[in-house]
C-alpha positions in Angstrom: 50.1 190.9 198.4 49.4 187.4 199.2 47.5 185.4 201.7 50.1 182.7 201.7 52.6 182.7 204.7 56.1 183.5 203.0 58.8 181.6 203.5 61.3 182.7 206.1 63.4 183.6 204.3 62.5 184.0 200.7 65.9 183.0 199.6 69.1 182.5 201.3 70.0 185.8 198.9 67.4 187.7 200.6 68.1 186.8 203.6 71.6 187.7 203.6 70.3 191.6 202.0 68.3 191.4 204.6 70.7 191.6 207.6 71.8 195.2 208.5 75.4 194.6 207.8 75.5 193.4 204.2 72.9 196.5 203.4 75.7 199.2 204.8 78.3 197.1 202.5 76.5 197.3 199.7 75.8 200.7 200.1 79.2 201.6 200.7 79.9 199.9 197.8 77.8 201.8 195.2 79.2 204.9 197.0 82.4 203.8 196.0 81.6 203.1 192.7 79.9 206.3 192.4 83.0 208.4 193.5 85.8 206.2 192.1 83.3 206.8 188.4 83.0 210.6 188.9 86.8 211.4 189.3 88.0 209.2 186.7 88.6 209.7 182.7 85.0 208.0 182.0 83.0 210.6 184.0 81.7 212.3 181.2 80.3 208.8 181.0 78.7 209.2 184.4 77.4 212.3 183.7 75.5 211.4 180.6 74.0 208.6 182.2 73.1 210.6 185.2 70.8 213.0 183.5 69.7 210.5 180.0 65.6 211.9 180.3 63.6 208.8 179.9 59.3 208.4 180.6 56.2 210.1 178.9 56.7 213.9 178.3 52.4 213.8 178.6 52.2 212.6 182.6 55.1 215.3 183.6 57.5 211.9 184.0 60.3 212.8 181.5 62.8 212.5 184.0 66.6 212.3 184.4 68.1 208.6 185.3 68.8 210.7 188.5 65.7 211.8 189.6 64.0 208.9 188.7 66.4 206.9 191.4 65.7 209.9 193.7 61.5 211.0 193.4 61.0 207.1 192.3 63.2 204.1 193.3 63.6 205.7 196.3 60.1 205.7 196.9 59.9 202.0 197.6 62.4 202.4 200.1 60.3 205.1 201.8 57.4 202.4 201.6 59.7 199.9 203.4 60.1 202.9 205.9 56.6 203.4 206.4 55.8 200.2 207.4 58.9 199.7 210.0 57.2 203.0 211.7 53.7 201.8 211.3 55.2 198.4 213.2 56.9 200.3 215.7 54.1 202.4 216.6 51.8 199.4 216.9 53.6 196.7 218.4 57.3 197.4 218.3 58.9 199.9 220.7 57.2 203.2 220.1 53.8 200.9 220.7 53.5 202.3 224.6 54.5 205.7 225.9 56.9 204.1 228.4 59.0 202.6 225.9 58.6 205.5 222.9 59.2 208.1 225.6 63.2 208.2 225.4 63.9 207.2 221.8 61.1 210.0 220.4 63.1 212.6 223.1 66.9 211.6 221.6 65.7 212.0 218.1 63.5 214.9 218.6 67.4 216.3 220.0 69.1 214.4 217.5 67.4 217.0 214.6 67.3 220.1 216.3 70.3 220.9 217.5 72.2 219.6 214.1 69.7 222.5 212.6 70.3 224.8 215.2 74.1 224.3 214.3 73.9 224.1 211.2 72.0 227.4 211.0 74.6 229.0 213.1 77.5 228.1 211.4 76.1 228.6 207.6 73.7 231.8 208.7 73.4 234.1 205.7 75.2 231.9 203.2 73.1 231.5 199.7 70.5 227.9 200.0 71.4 227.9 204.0 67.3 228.7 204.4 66.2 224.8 203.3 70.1 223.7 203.8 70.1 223.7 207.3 68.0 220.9 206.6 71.2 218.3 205.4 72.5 217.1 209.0 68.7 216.2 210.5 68.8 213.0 209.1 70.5 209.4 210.5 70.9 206.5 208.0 69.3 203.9 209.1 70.8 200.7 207.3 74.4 202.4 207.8 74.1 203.2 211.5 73.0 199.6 212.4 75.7 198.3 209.8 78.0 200.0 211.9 76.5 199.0 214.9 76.5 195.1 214.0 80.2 195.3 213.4 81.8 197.1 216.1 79.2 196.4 219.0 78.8 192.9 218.9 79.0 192.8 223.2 76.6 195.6 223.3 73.3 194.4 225.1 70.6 194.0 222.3 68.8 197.5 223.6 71.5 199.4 221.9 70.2 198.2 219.2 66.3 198.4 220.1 67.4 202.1 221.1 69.1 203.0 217.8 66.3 201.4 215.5 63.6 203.3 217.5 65.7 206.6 217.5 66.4 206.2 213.6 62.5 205.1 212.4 61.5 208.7 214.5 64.2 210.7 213.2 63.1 209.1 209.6 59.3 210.7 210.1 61.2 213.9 211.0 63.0 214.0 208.4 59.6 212.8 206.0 57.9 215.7 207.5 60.6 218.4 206.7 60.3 217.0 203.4 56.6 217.3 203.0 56.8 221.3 204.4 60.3 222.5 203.1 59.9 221.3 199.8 56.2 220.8 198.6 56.3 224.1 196.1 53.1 225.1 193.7 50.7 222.4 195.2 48.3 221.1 192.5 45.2 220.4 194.7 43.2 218.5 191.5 46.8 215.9 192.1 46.6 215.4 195.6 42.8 215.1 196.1 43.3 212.0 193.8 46.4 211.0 195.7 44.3 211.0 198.9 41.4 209.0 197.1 43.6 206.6 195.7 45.5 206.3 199.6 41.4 205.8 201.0 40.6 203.0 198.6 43.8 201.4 199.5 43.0 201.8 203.2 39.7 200.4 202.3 40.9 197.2 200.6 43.6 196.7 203.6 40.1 197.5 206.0 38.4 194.5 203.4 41.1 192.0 204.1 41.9 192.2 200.2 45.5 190.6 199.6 45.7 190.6 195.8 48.9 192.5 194.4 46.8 192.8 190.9 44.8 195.7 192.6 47.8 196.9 195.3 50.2 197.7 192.2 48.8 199.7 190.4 46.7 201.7 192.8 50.6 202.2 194.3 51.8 203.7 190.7 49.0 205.4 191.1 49.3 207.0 194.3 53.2 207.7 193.5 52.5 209.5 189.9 49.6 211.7 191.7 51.5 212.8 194.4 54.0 213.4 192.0 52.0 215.9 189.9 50.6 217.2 193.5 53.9 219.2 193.6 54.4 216.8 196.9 57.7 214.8 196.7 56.9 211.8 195.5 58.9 209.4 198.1 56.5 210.6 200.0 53.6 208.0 198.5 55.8 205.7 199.8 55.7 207.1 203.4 52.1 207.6 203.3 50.7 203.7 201.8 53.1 202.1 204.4 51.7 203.3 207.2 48.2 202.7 205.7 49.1 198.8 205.5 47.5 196.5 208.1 50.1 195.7 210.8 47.8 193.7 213.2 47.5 189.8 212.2 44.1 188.2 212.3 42.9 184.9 213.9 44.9 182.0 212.1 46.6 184.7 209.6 50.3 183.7 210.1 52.0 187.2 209.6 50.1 190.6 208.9 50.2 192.6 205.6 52.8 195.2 206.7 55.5 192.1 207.8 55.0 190.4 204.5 55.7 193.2 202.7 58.6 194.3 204.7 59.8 190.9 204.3 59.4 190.5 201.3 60.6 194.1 199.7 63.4 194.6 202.2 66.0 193.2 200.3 64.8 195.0 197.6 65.6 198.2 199.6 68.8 197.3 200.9 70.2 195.8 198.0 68.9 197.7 195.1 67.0 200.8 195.9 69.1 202.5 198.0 72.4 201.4 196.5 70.9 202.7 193.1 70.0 206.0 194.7 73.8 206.3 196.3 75.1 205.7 192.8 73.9 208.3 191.6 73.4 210.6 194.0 77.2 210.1 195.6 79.1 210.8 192.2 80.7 214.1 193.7 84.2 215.2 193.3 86.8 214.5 195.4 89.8 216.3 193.8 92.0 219.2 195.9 89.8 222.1 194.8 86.2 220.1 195.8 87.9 219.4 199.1 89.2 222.8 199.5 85.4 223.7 199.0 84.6 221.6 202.0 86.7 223.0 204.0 85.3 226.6 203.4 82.5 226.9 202.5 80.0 227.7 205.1 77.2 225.6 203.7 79.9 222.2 203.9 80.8 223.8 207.1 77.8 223.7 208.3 76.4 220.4 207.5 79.7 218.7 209.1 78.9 220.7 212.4 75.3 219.2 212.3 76.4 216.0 211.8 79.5 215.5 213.3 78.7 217.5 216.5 75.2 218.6 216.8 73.9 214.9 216.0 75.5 213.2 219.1 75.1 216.7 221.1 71.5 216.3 220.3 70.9 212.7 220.6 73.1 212.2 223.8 72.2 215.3 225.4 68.5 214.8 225.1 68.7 211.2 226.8 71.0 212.8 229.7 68.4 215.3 230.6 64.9 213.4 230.1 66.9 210.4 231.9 67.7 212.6 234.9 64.7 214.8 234.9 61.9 212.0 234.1 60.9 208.7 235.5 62.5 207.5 231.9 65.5 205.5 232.3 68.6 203.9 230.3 67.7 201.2 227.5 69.1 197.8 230.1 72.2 197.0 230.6 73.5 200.3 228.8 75.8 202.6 230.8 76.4 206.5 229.6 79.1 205.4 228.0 77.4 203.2 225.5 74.6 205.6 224.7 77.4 208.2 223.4 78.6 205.9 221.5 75.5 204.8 219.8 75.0 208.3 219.7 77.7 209.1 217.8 76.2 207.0 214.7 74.0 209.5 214.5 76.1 211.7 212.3 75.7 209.4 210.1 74.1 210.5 207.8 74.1 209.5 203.9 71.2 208.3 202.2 68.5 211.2 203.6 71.4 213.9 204.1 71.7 213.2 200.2 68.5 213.7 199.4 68.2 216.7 201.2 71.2 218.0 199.7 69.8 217.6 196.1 66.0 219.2 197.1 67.8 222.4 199.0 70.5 223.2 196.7 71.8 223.8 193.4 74.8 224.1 191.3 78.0 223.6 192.5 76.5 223.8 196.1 75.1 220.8 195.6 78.0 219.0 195.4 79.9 220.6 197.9 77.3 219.6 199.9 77.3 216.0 199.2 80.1 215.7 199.6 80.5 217.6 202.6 77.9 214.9 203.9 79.8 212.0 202.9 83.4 213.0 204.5 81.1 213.2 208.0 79.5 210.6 207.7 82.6 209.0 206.9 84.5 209.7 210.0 81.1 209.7 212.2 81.1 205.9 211.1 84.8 205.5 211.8 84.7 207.2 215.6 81.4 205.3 216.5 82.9 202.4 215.2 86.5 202.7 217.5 84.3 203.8 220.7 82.2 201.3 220.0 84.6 198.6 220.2 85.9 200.1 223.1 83.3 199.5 225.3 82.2 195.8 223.4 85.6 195.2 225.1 84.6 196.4 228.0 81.3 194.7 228.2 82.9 191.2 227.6 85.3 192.0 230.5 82.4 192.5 232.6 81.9 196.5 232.7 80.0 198.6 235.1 77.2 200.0 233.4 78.1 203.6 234.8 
């Protein structure tokens, strides 16, 4: 980190990765990619690239191309995460109890009753005891993507409300993580893990800014929790919301809005694109959709996402709404908080992960792509409601 103020924006490059729109395109675009790759003649090609082992055999670290996108790239992508919650929490809009009150409630819905479905409709199929797990999770940089789009008339709380609901449902879906699948802890690991996390709180406590020490105590952190048994996205998680988020007397920006400025475009343009390519490369072909179609595990994940998400979400603002002193985000009617619901179901980066830590085999890829069909068409329905009432906002709607 530097004590320089950055420039706003680093590059016209970065700022144009930086706006929620061109993240979900790229995104889509490596998803594309990914599945266009995997059902054509070359993906034997895909395949071998996918699992090539590269790193040191001596630190545990001789991983597949894969997992290295999934337990590593991804990890600074979690950081990025981190720090949007540890800004939300301090100043943003889960900062008072008023404003967190509704957006905590929706998302708390938003994961629950997906489970809940999701467990009903997959109950007593093989990998449905972590599976059920798949349709908690709400894609952030696609959801807004979406949003920005098709609700360009929408007041600017829609999108206040769906950030706040999406950053919550992220540490929901970071703690699931850290209990479902943390297996054969190596307490040695993630003593140093928490050492290394104290002496970066204590050099953000210090005011110390220089990246020579923040680097490499970050690869340190990531490889410990790594061998901690812990998945290691999860170093990401915990040194963002470590980072300072308060600026100091004549300090321009804090620590934790450099960074995200600064490693945000990194995150939309690379990290998670890399991750879709090679977590997305499922196939698509009559038999894998047949597979989607019935089995229970794909059955159930498209419930969760396509149902119990905006059941959950929609149905939890409804009731604290009309049973709290909470009210509607402004200038939002019912009408528009189901349809920001709706973008909820989708899922995609997170509901990929998930997929790949609670199954295996073929299931995996049923799965996936089970996840990316719903998201698919949860994307496409938000998107045409959506519209719908951007129209009627422009014509001067009630906000019933």
């Amino acid at each position: 980190m530097s004590d320089r103020r950055l420039p706003a924006p680093i590059s016209e490059f970065a700022r144009f990765l930086r706006t929620e729109t061109v993240g979900g395109m790229v995104l889509l675009a490596a998803t594309a990619v990914a599945l266009v790759w995997a059902n054509s003649p070359w993906s034997p090609a895909y395949q071998a690239m996918r699992d090539a082992v590269v790193g040191p055999a001596a630190l545990h670290l001789d991983l597949t191309l894969a997992q290295w996108a999934t337990d590593g790239v991804l990890a600074l992508f979690f950081f990025v995460v981190g720090l949007e919650l540890k800004r939300e929490l301090v100043i943003g809009e889960l900062s008072t109890r008023s404003q967190a009150l509704l957006p905590v409630v929706a998302a708390f819905g938003g994961m629950v009753v997906p489970a809940l479905l999701a467990l009903l409709v997959g109950r007593g199929a093989p990998g449905m005891e972590q599976a059920w797990a798949i349709p908690v999770a709400t894609d952030i940089a696609f959801a807004l993507a979406v949003l920005a789009l098709a609700g360009t008339a929408l007041p600017v709380t829609a999108r206040i409300f769906l950030l706040a609901l999406a950053v919550v449902d992220d540490l929901g879906a970071i703690v699931v993580i850290a209990v479902l699948f943390s297996v054969g802890l190596n307490l040695v690991a993630l003593a140093a893990a928490a050492l290394l996390a104290l002496l970066y709180w204590y050099l953000q406590r210090r005011r110390v800014t220089t990246a020579w020490l923040y680097v490499p105590i970050a690869l340190a952190t990531w490889v410990a929790v790594h061998e901690a048994g812990v998945h290691a996205t999860l170093a990401g998680v915990l040194l963002g919301v470590l980072t300072r988020v308060g600026s100091d007397p004549g300090e321009p920006d804090s620590p934790a809005i450099r960074l995200e400025h600064r490693l945000q475009p990194w995150s939309a343009g690379f990290c998670v694109p890399l991750f879709a390519l090679f977590a997305a490369g499922v196939p698509v072909g009559a038999d894998a959709l047949r597979s989607v179609v019935a089995e229970p595990v794909a059955q159930a994940v498209a419930v969760g996402l396509l149902v119990g998400k905006v059941v959950g979400i929609f149905g939890a603002s409804y009731l604290m709404v009309s049973l709290t002193p909470a009210s509607r985000p402004a200038g939002l009617s019912w009408r528009d908080v189901l349809a920001v619901s709706m973008l909820g179901g989708v899922g995609f980066t997170v509901s990929l992960l998930m997929a790949e830590l609670s199954l295996d085999g073929p299931d995996v890829d049923t799965a996936k792509a089970s996840v990316l069909l719903s998201s698919a068409v949860a994307a496409l329905v938000a998107a045409a409601v959506l519209a719908v009432r951007s129209r009627a906002h422009r014509a001067g709607g009630t906000t019933r």
